[in-house]
Structures are given as structure tokens and as C-alpha cells.
N, C-alpha and C positions, 0 to 999 in steps of 0.2 A: 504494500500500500504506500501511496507516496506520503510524502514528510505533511504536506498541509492536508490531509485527510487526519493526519493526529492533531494539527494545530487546531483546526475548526472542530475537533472532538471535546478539547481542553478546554475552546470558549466555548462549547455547548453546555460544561459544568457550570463556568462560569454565570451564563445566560441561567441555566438551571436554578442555584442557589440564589439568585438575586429575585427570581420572580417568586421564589416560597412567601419571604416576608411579606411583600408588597399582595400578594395573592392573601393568604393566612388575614392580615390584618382588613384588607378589605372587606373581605365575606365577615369577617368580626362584628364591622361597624365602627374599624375604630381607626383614626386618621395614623399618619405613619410618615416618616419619611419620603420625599422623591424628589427626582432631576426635576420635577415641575413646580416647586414651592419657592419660597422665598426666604433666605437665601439657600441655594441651590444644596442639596442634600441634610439639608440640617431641619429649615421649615417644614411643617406635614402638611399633605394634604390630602384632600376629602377619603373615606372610604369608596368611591364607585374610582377616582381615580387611581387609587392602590388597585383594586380589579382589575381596572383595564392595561395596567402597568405592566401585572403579573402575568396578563394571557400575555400579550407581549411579546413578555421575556420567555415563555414556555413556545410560541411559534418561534421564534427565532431559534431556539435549543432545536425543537424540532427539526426548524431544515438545515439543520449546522450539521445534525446526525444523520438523519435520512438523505439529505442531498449531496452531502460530501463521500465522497467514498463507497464504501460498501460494506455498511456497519452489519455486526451481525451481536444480539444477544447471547452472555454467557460470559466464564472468564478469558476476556482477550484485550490485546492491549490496546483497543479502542473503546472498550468499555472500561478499562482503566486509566485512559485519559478523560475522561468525561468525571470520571469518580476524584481524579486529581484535581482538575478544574475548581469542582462543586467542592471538596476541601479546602482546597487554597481559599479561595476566593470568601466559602464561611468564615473561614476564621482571619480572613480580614473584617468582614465585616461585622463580626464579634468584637473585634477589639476596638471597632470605629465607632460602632453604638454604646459600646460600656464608654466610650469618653465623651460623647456626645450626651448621654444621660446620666453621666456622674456617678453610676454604679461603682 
């Protein structure tokens, strides 16, 4: 498989982890962070816009996976770039919200 069939796998985790919050909080009812607020990641906004944030980021994952390459389900190293991605990228965004909310 060529080399950007795994790079478009790793931002598909990425795309992954970032639309859970924004998805989760939406369907909540409860506002959240986004690129759409004021100032840019810190402000929240609305719950429908967390929704529509999150589908988003879950179609974008989707054709990162389905469109690149020839992913296949099970343990392979394109599903372990995807699972890298959505690691890294959690646990940035673990430590950028504990600082942002003072936890």
C-alpha cells in the first residue's frame, strides 16, 4: 500500500477523535467547544452546532478510510494507523481541555 494510504488513515483517527466530543456533547444538549465560537476553540457553541460539527468530522474519517486505499477491517497496519491517529490526537486534546477548564 503506498505511504499516503497510511497518512490519510492517521488523519482519519484524527478526524475520528475530534468529532466524538463535539458529536457526545451535542446530542447532550450541552454547548462545547468549536472552530466556530468566539475566540476560536476556547468559546462554545450551540448544541445543534456541536452535531453538525461531529457528523462532519465522522464523513470526513469516513472517506479518508474508504477512499484512500484499500482498507480492510481486523488487525492491520491501516487499522492501526487510524487507532494511532485517534490516540495521539485524544490525548492532545485531553491535555488542551484540562487547561482550558482549569481541571
Amino acid at each position: 500500500m503506498d505511504w499516503y494510504a497510511y497518512l490519510a488513515y492517521f488523519f482519519a483517527g484524527v478526524f475520528l477523535s475530534n468529532g466524538v466530543p463535539h458529536f457526545v456533547h451535542g446530542v447532550a444538549g450541552k454547548r462545547f467547544q468549536s472552530p466556530f465560537a468566539s475566540p476560536l476553540g476556547v468559546g462554545e457553541s450551540s448544541p445543534l452546532v456541536n452535531v453538525i460539527w461531529g457528523l462532519v468530522n465522522f464523513a470526513i474519517c469516513y472517506v479518508l478510510i474508504f477512499g484512500v486505499g484499500d482498507f480492510t477491517f481486523g488487525l492491520t497496519r491501516a487499522a492501526m494507523m487510524v487507532g494511532t491517529g485517534a490516540l495521539l490526537h485524544a490525548t492532545f486534546l485531553s491535555i488542551y481541555f484540562k487547561r482550558i477548564h482549569g481541571h
